[in-house]
C-alpha positions in Angstrom: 114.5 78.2 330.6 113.3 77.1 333.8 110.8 79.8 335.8 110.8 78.1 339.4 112.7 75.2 341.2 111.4 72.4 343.9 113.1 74.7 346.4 111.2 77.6 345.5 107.8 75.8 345.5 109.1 74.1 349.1 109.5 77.2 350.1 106.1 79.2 349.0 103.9 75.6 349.7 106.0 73.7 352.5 107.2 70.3 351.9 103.9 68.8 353.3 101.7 69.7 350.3 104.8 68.7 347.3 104.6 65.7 348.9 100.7 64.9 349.4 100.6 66.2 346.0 102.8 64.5 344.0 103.1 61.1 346.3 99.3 60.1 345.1 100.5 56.7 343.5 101.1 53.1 345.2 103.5 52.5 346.2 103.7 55.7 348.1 107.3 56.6 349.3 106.2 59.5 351.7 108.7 61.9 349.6 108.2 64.0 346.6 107.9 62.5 343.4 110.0 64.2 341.2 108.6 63.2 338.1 104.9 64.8 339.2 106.4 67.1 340.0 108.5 68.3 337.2 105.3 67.4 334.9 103.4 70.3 336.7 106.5 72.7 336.5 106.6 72.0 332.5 102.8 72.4 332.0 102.8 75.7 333.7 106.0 76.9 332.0 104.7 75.5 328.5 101.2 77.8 330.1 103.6 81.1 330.4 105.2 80.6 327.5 102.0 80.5 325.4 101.0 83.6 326.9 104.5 85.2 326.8 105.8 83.8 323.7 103.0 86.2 321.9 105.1 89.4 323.1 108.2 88.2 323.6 111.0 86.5 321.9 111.6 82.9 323.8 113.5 82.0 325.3 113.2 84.5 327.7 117.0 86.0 328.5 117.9 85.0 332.1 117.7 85.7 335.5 113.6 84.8 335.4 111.9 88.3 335.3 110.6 88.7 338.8 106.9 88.9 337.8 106.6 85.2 336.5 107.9 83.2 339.5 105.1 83.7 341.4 102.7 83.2 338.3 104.3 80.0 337.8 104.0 79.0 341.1 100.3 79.4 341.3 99.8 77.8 338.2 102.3 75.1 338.8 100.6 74.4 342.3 96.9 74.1 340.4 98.4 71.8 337.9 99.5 69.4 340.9 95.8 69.3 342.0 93.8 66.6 340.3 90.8 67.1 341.5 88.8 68.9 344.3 91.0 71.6 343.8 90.9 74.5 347.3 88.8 77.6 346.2 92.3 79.8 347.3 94.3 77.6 344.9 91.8 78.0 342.2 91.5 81.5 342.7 95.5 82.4 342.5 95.7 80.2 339.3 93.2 82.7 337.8 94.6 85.8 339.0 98.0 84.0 337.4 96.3 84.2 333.5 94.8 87.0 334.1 98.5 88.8 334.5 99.9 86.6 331.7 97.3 87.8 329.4 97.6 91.2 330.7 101.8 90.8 330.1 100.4 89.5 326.6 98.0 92.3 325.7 101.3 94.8 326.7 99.4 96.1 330.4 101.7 94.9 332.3 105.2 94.7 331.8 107.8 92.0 332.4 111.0 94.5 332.6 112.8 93.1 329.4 114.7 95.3 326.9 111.8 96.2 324.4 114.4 95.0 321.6 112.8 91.6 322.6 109.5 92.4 321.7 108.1 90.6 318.4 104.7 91.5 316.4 102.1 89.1 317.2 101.6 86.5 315.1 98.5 86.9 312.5 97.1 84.6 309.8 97.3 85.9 306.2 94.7 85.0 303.5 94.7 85.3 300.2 92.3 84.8 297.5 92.7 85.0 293.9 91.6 83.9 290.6 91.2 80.1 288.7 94.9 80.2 286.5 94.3 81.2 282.9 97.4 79.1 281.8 96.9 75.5 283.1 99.8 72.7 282.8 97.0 71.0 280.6 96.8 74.7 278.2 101.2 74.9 278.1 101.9 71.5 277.7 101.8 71.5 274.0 104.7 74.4 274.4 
């Protein structure tokens, strides 16, 4: 499911910056490139949902809860930055994991039916003894 839109990021960023941030390849076109751009939406929702997806079942059930969209639009907007990236865009991406791992640690909330909620995942070991009846020991059987 799909957290933000090009319109959505047009709107919070202004065209301008979609386009000097995604139009950074020869030959340039002077419009946003939509496959930049839609790289940098899917590495931030793939970003959320590895946060998320440890609280909550995914796909999350639709419309978008409110608290992601700006969340992905931070992170989404650092992921179109290479390099050099502005202290104020750097900043927001941060405050953006620090509320996904506060939605992950259950601090904050992201307003869904708690039916949704799953354990979190752990690893289970087990250790136990050499077998006393090999295939080698019952073959003769």
């Amino acid at each position: 499911m799909p957290y933000i839109s090009r319109p959505l990021l047009e709107e919070r960023y202004g065209l301008d910056e979609l386009i000097q941030r995604t139009d950074k390849f020869a030959p340039y076109t002077g419009a946003v490139v939509d496959a930049v751009l839609d790289r940098a939406i899917a590495d931030a929702e793939g970003e959320i949902d590895g946060y998320v997806g440890s609280r909550y079942s995914l796909p999350l059930p639709e419309p978008v809860p409110p608290v992601l969209v700006p969340i992905a639009c931070d992170i989404t907007r650092y992921r179109l930055y290479d390099d050099a990236v502005p202290e104020v865009v750097r900043q927001r991406y941060e405050d953006a994991i620090a509320r996904l791992k506060d939605i992950a640690a259950g601090r904050l909330s992201l307003g869904i039916d708690p039916t949704s909620v799953t354990p979190a995942a752990g690893t289970v070991k087990v250790r136990s003894r050499d077998r006393v009846f090999s295939d080698e020991l019952l073959g003769d059987y």
